[in-house]
Z-matrix of the N, CA and C atoms (Angstrom, degrees):
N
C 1 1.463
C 2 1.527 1 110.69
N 3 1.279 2 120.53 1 -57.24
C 4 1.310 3 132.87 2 178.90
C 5 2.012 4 110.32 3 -49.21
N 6 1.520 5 101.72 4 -44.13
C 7 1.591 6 109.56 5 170.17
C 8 1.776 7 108.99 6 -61.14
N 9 0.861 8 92.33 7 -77.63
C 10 1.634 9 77.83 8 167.41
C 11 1.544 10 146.09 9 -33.26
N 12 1.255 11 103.74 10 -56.22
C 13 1.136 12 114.82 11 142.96
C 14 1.890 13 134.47 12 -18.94
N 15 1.114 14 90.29 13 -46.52
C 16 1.424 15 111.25 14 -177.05
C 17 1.183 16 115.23 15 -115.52
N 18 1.183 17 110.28 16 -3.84
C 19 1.936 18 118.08 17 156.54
C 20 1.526 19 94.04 18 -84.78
N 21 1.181 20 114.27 19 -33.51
C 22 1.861 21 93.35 20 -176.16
C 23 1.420 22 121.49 21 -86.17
N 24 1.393 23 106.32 22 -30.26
C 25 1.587 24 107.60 23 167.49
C 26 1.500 25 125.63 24 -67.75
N 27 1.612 26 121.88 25 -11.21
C 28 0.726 27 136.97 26 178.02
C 29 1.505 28 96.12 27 -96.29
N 30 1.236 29 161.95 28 -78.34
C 31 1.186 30 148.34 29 150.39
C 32 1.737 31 122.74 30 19.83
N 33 1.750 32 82.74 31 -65.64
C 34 1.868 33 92.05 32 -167.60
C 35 1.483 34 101.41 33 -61.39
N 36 1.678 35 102.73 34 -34.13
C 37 1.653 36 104.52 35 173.91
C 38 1.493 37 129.92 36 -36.79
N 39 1.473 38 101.86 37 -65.70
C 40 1.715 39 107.55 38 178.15
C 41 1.401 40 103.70 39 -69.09
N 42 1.539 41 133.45 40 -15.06
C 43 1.287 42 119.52 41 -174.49
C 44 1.803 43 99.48 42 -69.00
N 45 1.169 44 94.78 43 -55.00
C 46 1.139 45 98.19 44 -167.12
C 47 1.750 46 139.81 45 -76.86
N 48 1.512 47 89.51 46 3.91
C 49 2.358 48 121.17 47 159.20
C 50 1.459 49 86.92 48 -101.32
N 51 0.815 50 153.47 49 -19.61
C 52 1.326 51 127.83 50 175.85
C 53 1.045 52 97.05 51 -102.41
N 54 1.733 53 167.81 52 5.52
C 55 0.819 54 150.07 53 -161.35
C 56 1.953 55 89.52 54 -117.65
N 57 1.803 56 122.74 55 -40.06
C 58 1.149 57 122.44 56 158.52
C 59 0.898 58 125.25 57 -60.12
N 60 1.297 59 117.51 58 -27.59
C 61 2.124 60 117.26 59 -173.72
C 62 1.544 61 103.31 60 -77.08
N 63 1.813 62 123.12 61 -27.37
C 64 1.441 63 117.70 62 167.89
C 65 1.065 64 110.14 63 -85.52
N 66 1.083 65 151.39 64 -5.92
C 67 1.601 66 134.69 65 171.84
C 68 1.849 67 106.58 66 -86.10
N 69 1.352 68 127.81 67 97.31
C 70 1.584 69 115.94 68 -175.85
C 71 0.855 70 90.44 69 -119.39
N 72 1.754 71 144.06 70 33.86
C 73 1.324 72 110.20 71 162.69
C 74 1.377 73 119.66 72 -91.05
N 75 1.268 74 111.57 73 134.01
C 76 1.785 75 133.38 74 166.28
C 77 1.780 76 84.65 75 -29.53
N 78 2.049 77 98.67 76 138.28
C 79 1.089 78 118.61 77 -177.70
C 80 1.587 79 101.54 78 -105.43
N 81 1.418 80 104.88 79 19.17
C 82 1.457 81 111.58 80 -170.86
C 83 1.401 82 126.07 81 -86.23
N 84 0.927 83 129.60 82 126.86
C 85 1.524 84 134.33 83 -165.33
C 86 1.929 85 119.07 84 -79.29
N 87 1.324 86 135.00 85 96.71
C 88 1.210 87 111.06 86 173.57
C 89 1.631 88 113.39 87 -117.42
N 90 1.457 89 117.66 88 129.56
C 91 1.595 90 135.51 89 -154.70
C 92 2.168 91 84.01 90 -118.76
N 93 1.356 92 87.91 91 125.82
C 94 1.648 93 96.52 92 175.70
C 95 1.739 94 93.47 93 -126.51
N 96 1.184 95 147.44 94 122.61
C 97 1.566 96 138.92 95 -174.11
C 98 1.655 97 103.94 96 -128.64
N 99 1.205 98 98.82 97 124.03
C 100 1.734 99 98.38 98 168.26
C 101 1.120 100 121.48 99 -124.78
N 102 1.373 101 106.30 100 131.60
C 103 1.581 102 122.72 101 -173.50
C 104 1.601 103 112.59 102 -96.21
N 105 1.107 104 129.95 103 151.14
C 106 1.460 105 158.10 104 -124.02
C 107 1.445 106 87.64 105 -148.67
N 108 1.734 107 102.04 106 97.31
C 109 1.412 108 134.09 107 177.38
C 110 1.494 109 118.43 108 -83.65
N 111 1.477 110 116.91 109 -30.57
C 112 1.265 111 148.09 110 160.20
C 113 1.512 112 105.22 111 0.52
N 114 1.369 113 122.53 112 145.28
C 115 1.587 114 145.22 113 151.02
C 116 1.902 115 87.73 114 5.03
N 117 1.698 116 101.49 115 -146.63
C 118 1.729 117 99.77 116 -170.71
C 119 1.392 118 116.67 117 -54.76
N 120 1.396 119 126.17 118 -31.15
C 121 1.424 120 114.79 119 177.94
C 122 1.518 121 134.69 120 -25.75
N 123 1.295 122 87.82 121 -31.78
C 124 1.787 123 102.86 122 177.58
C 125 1.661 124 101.12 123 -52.12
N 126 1.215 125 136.81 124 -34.17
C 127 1.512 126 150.48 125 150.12
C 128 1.437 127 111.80 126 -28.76
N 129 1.276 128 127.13 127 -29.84
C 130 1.431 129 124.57 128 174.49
C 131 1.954 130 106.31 129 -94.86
N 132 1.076 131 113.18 130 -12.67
C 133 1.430 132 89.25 131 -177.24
C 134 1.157 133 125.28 132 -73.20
N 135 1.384 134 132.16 133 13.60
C 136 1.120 135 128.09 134 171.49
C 137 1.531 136 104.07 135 -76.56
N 138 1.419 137 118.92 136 -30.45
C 139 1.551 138 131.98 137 175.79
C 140 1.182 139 96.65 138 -43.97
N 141 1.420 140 86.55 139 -55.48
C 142 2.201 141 101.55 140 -154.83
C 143 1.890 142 101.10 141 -50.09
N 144 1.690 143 103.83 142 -50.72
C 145 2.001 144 102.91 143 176.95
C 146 1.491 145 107.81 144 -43.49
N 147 1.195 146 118.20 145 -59.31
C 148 1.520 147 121.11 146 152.54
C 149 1.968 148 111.43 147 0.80
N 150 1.160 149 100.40 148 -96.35
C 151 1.300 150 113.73 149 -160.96
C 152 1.463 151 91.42 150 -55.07
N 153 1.530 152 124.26 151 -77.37
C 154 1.519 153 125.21 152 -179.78
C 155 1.230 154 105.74 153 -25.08
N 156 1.065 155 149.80 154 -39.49
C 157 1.602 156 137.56 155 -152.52
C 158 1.901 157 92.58 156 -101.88
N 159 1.126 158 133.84 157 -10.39
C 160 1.046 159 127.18 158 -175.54
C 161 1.627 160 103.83 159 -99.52
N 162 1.144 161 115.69 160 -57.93
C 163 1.664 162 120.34 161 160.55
C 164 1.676 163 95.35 162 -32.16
N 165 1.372 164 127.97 163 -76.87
C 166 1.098 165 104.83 164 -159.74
C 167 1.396 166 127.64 165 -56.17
N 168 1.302 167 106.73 166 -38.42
C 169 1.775 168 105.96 167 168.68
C 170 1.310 169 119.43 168 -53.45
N 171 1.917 170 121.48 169 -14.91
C 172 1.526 171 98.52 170 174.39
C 173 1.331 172 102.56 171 -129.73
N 174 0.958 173 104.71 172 42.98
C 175 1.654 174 102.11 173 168.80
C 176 1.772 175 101.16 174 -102.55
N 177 1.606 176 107.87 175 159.78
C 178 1.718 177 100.46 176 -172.26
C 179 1.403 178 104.09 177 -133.48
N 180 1.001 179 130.07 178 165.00
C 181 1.726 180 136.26 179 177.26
C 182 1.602 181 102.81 180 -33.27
N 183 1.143 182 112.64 181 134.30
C 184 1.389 183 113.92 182 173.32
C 185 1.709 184 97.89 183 101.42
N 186 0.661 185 125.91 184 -48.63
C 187 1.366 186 127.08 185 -176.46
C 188 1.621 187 124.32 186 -57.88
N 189 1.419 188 123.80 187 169.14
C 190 2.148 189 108.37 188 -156.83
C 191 1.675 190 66.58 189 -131.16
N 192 1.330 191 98.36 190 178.94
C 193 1.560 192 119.41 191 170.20
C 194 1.280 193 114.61 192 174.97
N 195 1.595 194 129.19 193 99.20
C 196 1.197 195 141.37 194 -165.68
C 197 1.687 196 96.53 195 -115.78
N 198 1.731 197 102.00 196 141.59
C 199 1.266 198 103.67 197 161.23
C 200 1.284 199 101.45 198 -128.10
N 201 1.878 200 119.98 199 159.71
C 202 1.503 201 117.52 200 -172.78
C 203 1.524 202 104.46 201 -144.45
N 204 1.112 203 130.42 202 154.18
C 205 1.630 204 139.14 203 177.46
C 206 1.520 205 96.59 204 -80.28
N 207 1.553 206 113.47 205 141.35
C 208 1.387 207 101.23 206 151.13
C 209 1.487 208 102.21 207 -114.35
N 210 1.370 209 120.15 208 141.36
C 211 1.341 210 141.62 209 -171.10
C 212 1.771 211 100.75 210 -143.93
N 213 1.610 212 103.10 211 -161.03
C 214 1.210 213 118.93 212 -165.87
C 215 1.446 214 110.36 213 -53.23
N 216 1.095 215 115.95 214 -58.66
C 217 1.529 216 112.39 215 162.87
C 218 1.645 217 119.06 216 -148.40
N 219 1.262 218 87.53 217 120.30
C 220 1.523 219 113.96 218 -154.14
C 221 1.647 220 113.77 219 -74.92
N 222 1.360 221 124.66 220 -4.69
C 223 1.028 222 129.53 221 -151.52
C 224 1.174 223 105.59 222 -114.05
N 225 1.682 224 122.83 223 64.05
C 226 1.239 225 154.17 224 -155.63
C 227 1.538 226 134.46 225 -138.02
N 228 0.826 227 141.71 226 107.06
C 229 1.645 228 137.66 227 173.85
C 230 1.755 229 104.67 228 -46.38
N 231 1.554 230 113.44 229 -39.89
C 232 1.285 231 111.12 230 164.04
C 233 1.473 232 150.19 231 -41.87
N 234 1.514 233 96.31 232 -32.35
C 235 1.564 234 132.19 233 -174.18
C 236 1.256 235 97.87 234 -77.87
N 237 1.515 236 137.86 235 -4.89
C 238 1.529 237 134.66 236 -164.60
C 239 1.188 238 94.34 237 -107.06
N 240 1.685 239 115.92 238 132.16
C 241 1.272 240 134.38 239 -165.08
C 242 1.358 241 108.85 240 -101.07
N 243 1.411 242 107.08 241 -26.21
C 244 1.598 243 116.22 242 -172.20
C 245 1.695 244 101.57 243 175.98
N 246 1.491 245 116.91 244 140.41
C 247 1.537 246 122.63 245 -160.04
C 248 2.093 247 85.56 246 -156.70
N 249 1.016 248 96.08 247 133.65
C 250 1.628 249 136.23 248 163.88
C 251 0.997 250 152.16 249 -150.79
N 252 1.373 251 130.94 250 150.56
C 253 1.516 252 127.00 251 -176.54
C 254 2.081 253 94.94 252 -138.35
N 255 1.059 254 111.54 253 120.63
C 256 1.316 255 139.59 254 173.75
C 257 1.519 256 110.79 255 -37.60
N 258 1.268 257 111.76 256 115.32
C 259 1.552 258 108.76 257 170.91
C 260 1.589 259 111.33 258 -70.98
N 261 1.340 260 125.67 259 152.52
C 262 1.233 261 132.34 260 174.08
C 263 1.318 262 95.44 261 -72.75
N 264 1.642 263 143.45 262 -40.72
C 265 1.200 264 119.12 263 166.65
C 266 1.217 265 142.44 264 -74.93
N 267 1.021 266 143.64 265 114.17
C 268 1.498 267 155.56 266 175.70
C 269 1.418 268 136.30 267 -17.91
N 270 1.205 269 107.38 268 -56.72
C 271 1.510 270 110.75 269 148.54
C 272 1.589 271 122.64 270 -47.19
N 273 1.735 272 115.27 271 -57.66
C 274 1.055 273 122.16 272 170.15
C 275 1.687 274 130.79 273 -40.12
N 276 1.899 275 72.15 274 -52.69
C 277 1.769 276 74.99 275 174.97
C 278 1.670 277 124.54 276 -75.59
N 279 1.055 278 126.91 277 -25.00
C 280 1.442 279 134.17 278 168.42
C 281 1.787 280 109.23 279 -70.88
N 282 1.412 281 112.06 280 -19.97
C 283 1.779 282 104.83 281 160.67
C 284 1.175 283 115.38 282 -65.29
N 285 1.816 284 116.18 283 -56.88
C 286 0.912 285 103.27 284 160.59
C 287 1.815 286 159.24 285 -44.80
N 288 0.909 287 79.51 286 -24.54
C 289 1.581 288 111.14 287 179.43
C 290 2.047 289 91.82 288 -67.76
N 291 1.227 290 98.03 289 -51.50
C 292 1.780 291 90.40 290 -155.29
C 293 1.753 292 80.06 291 -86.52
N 294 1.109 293 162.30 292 -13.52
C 295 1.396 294 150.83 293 157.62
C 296 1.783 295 100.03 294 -56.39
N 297 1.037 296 101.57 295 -65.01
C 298 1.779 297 104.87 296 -171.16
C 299 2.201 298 85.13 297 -33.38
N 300 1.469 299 87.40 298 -67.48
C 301 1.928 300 97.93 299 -161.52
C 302 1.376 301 102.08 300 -35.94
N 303 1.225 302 115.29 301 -60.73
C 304 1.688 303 103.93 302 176.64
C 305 1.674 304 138.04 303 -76.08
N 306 1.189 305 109.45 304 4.27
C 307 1.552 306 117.77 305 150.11
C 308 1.403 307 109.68 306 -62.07
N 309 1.156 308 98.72 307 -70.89
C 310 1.761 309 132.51 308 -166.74
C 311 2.289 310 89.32 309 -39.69
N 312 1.393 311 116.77 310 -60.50
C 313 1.247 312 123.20 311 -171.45
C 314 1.664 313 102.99 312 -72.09
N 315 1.523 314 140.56 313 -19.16
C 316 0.765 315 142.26 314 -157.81
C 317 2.029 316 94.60 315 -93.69
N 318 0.921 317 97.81 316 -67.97
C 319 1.385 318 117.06 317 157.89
C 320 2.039 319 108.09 318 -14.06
N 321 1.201 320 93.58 319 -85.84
C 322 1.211 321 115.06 320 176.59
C 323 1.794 322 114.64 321 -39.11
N 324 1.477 323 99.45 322 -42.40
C 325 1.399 324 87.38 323 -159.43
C 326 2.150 325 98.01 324 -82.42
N 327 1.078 326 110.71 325 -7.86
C 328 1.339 327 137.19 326 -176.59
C 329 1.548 328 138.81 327 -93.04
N 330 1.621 329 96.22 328 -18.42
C 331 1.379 330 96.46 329 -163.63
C 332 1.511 331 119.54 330 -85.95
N 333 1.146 332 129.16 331 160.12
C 334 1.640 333 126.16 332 -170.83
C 335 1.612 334 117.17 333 -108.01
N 336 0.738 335 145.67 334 113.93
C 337 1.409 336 129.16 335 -169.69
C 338 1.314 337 128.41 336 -69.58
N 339 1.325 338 119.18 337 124.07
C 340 1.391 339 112.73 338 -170.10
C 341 1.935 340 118.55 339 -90.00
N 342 1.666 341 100.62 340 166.11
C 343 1.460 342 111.89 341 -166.83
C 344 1.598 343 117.59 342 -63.23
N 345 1.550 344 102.67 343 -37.92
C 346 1.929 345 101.73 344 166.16
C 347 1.442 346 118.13 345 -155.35
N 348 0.916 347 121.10 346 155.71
C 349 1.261 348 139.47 347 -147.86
C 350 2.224 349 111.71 348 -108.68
N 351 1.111 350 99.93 349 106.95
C 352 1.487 351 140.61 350 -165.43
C 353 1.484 352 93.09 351 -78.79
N 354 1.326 353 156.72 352 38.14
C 355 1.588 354 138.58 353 170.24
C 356 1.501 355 119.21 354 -41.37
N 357 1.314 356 95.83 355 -66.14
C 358 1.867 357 111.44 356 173.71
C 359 1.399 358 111.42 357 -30.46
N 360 1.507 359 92.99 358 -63.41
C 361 2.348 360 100.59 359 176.91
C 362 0.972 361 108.34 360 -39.38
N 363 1.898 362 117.27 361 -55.01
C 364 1.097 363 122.07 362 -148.47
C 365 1.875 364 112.87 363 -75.18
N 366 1.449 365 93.12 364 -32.78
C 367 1.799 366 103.94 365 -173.42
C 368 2.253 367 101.71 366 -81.74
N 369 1.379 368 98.02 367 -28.29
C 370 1.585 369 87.43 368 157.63
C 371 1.652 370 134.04 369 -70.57
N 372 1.428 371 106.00 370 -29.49
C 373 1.299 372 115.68 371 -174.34
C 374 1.797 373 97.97 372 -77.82
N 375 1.273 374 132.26 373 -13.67
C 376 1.468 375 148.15 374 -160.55
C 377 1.239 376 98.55 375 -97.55
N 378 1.514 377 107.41 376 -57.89
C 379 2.291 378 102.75 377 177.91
C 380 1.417 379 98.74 378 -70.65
N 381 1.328 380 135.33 379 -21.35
C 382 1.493 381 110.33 380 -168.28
C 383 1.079 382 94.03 381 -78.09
N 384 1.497 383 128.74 382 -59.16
C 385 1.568 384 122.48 383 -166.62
C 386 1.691 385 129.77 384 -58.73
N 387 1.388 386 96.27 385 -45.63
C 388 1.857 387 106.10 386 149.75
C 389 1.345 388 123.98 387 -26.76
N 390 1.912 389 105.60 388 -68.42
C 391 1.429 390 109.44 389 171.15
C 392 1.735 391 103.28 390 -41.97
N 393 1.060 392 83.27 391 -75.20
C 394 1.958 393 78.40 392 -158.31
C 395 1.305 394 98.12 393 -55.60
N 396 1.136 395 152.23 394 7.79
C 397 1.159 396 123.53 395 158.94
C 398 1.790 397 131.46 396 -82.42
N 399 1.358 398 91.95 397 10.73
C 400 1.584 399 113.46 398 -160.82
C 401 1.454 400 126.00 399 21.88
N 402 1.132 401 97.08 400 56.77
C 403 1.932 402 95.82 401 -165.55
C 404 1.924 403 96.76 402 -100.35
N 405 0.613 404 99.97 403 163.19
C 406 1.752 405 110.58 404 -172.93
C 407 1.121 406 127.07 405 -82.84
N 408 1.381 407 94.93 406 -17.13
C 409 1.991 408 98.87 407 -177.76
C 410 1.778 409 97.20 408 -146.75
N 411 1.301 410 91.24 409 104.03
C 412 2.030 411 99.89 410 -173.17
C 413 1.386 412 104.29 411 -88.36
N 414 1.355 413 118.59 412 154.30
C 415 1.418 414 113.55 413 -166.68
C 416 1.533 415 85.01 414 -155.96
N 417 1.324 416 135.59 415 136.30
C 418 1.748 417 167.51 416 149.34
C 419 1.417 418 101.54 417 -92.77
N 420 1.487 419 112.16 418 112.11
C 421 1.684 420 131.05 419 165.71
C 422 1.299 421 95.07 420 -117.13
N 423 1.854 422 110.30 421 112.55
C 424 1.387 423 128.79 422 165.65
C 425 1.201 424 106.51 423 -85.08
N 426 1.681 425 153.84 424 133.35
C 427 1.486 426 146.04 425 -178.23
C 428 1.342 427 77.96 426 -153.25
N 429 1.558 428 101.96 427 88.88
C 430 1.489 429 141.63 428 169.52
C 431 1.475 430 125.22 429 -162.15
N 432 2.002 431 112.42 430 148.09
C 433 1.097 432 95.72 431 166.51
C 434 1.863 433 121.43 432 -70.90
N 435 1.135 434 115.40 433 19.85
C 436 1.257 435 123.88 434 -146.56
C 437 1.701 436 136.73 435 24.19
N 438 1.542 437 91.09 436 30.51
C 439 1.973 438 94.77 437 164.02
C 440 1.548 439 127.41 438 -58.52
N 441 0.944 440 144.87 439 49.56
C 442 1.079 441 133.84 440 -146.43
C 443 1.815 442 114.76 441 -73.12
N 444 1.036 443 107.65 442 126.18
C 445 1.260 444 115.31 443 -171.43
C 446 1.370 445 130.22 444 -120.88
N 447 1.334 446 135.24 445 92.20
C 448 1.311 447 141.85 446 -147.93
C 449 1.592 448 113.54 447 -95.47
N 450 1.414 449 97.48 448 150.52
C 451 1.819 450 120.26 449 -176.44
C 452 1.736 451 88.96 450 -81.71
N 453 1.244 452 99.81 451 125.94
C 454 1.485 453 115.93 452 -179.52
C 455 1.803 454 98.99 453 -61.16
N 456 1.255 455 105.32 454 145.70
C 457 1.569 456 115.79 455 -169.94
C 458 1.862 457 115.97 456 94.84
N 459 1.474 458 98.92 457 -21.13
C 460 1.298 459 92.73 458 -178.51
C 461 1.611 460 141.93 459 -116.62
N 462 1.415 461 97.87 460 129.55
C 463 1.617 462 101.68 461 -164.62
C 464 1.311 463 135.89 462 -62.47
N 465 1.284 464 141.60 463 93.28
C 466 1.299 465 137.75 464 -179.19
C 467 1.449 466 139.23 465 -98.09
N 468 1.792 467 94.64 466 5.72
C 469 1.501 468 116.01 467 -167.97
C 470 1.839 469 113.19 468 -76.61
N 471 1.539 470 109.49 469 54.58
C 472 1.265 471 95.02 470 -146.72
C 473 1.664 472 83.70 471 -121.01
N 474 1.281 473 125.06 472 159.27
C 475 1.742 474 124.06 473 174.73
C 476 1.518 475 95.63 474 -91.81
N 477 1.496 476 104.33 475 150.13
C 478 0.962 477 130.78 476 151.67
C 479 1.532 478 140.12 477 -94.38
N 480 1.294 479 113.51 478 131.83
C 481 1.566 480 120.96 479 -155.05
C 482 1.428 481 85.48 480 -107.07
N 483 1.682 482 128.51 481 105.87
C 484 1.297 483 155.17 482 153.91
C 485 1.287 484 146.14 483 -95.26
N 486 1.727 485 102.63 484 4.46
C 487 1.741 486 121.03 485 -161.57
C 488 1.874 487 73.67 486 -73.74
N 489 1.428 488 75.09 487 138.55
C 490 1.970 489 100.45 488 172.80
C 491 1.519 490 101.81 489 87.56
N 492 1.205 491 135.25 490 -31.56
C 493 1.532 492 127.78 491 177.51
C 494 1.046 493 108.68 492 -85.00
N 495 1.627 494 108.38 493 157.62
C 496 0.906 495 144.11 494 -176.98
C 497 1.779 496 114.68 495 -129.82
N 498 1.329 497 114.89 496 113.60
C 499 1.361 498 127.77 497 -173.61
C 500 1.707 499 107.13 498 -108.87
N 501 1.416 500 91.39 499 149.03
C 502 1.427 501 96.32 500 -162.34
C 503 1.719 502 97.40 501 -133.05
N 504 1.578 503 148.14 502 126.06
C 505 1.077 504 136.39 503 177.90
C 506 1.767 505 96.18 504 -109.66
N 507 1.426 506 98.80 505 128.56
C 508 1.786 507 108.35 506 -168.44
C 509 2.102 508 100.47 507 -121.41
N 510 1.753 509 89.45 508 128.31
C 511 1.385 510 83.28 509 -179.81
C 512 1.530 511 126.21 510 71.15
N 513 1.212 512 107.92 511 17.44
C 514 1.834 513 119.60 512 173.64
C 515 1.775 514 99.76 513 -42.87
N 516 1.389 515 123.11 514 68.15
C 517 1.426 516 106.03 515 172.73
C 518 1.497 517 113.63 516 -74.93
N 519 1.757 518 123.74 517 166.36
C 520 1.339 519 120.69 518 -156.84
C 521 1.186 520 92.44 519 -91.32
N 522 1.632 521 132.02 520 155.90
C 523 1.489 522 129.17 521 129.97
C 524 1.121 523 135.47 522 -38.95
N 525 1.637 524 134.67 523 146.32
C 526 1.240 525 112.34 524 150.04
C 527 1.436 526 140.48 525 -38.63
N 528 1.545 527 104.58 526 -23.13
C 529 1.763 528 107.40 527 -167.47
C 530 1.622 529 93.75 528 -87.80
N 531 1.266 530 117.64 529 -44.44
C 532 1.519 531 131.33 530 170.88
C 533 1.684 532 111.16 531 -39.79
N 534 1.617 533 116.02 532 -15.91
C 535 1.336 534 108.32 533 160.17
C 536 1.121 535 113.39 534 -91.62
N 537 1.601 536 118.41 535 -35.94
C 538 1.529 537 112.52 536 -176.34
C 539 1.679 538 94.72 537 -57.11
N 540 1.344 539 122.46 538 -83.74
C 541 1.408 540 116.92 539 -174.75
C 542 1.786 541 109.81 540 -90.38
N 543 1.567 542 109.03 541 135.74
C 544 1.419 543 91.24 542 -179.29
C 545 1.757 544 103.97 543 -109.89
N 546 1.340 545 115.63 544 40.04
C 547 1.479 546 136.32 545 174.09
C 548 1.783 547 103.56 546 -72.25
N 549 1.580 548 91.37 547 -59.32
C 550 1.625 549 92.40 548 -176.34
C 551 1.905 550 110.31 549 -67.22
N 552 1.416 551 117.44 550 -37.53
C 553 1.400 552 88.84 551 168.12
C 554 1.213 553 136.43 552 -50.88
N 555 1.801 554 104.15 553 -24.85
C 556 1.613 555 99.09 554 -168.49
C 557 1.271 556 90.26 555 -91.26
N 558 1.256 557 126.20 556 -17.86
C 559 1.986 558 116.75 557 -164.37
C 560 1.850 559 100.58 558 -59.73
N 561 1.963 560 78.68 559 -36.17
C 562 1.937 561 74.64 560 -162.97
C 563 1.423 562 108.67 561 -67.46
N 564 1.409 563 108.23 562 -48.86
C 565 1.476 564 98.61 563 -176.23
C 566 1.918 565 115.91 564 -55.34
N 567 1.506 566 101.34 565 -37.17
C 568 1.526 567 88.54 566 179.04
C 569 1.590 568 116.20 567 -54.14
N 570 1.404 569 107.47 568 -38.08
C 571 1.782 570 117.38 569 178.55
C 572 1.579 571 104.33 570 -29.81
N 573 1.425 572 101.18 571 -86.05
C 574 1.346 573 118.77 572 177.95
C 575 1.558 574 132.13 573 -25.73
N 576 1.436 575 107.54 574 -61.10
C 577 1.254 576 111.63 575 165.98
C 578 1.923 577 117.75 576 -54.48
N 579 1.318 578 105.61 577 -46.45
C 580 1.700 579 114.58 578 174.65
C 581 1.827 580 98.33 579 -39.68
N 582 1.272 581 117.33 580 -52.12
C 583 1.864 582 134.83 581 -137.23
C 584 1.841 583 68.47 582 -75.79
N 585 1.652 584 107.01 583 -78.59
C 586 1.742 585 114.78 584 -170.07
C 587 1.583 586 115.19 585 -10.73
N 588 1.806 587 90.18 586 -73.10
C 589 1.212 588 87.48 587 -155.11
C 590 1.495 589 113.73 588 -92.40
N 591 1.464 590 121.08 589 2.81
C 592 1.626 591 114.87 590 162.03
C 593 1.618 592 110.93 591 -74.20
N 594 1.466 593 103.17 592 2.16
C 595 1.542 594 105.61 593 178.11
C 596 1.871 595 109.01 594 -96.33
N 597 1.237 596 98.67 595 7.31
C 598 1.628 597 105.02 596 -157.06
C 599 1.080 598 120.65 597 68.49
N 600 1.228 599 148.26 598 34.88
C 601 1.437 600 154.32 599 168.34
C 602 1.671 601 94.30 600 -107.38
N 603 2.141 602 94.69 601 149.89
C 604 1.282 603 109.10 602 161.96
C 605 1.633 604 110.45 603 -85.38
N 606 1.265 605 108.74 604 163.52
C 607 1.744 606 117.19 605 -172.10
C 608 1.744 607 90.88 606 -129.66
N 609 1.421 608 96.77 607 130.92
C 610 1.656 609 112.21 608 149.24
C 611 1.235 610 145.78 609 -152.21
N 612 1.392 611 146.72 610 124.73
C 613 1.137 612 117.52 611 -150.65
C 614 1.829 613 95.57 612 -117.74
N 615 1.637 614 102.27 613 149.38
C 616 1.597 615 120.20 614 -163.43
C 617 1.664 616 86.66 615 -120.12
N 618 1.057 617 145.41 616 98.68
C 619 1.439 618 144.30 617 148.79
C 620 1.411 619 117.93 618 -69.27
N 621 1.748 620 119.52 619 -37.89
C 622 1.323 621 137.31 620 -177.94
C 623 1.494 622 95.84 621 -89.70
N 624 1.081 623 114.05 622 131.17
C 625 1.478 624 134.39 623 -159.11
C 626 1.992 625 86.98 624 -111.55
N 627 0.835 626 111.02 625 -20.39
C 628 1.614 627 125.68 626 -179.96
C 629 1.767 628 122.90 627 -58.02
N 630 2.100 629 87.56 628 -34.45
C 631 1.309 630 112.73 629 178.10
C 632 1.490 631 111.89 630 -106.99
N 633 1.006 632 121.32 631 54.13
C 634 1.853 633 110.09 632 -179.70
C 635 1.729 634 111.11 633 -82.60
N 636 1.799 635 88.50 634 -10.98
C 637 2.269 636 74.80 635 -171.91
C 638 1.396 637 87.72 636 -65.79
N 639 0.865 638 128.84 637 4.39
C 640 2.040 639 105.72 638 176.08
C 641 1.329 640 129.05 639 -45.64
N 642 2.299 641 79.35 640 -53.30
C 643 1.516 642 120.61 641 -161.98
C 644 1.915 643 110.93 642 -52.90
N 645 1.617 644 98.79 643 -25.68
C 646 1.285 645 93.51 644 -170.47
C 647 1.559 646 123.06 645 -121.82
N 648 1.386 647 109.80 646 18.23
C 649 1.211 648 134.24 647 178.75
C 650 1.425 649 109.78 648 -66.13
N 651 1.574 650 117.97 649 105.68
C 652 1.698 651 125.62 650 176.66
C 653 1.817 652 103.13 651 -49.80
């Protein structure tokens, strides 16, 4: 009885190192968010400091956190307003934190609004940097109405490769035409989500700014 016993505890043992030795993904968090520079929208970024200042309070050492403009064409190293990765030390990392905050406000108190609006650029320039950031749980913050509106000549008809992301649309405010018909609000948002998740990405949309612990839920 006692042998047995200890053939099975010894069992649950290797079940359970081999069951840790296959799980290697990095418990690390990387948040890339792009804000929607666009005509009046520029009127919501005070929302947008909002969200940024809450990401930063729960993000932890180890963790990346890029924010980016979307403008004319977004698909730029330029378009990045501010980009980090978390010191394991504490102090460090909370400097950082208040450097990110004052780009991010500097930005804001400065920025100009641009003629059309780049999403596609902006959500490619977001998986490249994600990827390389090798963090384990990728996350896309759109803080757009998501109209996207393109500079004639330029191509955006391109798929997006999203298996492992997770996309988030923040602040979907309506159009005016979106009151005359409210078909195209839902068309657009249905668009989007279709584009996400035939890319393998999850889709969600946060309108209530009330609810962001969603946004960062592994």
């Amino acid at each position: 009885m006692i042998r047995r016993l200890c053939n099975l505890l010894g069992l649950l043992l290797i079940v359970t190192l081999l069951s840790a030795c296959g799980d290697d993904t990095p418990r690390t968090r990387g948040v890339y968010m792009l804000m929607d520079t666009s005509g009046t929208y520029t009127k919501e970024l005070k929302q947008a400091q909002r969200v940024i200042n809450y990401i930063l309070a729960n993000l932890q050492p180890g963790d990346s956190f890029a924010v980016a403009r979307v403008d004319t064409g977004s698909f730029s190293e330029k378009d990045i307003i501010a980009k980090v990765t978390f010191d394991d030390r504490p102090s460090r990392a909370n400097q950082q934190k208040r450097e990110f905050r004052d780009r991010i406000d500097h930005f804001v108190k400065t920025v100009k609004g641009s003629a059309y609006t780049d999403i596609t650029g902006g959500m490619l320039q977001a998986i490249e940097w994600l990827n390389e950031s090798r963090a384990g749980h990728k996350t896309i913050l759109i803080f757009s109405d998501l109209k996207e509106d393109l500079k004639e000549g330029y191509v955006r008809d391109i798929p997006l490769q999203l298996g492992g992301f997770k996309v988030v649309a923040l602040n979907v405010t309506k159009l005016r035409s979106d009151n005359v018909d409210p078909r195209e609000y839902l068309n657009r948002l249905a668009a989007w989500q279709e584009r996400v998740e035939s890319g393998g990405g999850s889709w969600q949309v946060v309108n209530d700014l009330e609810r962001l612990e969603s946004v960062l839920v592994l």
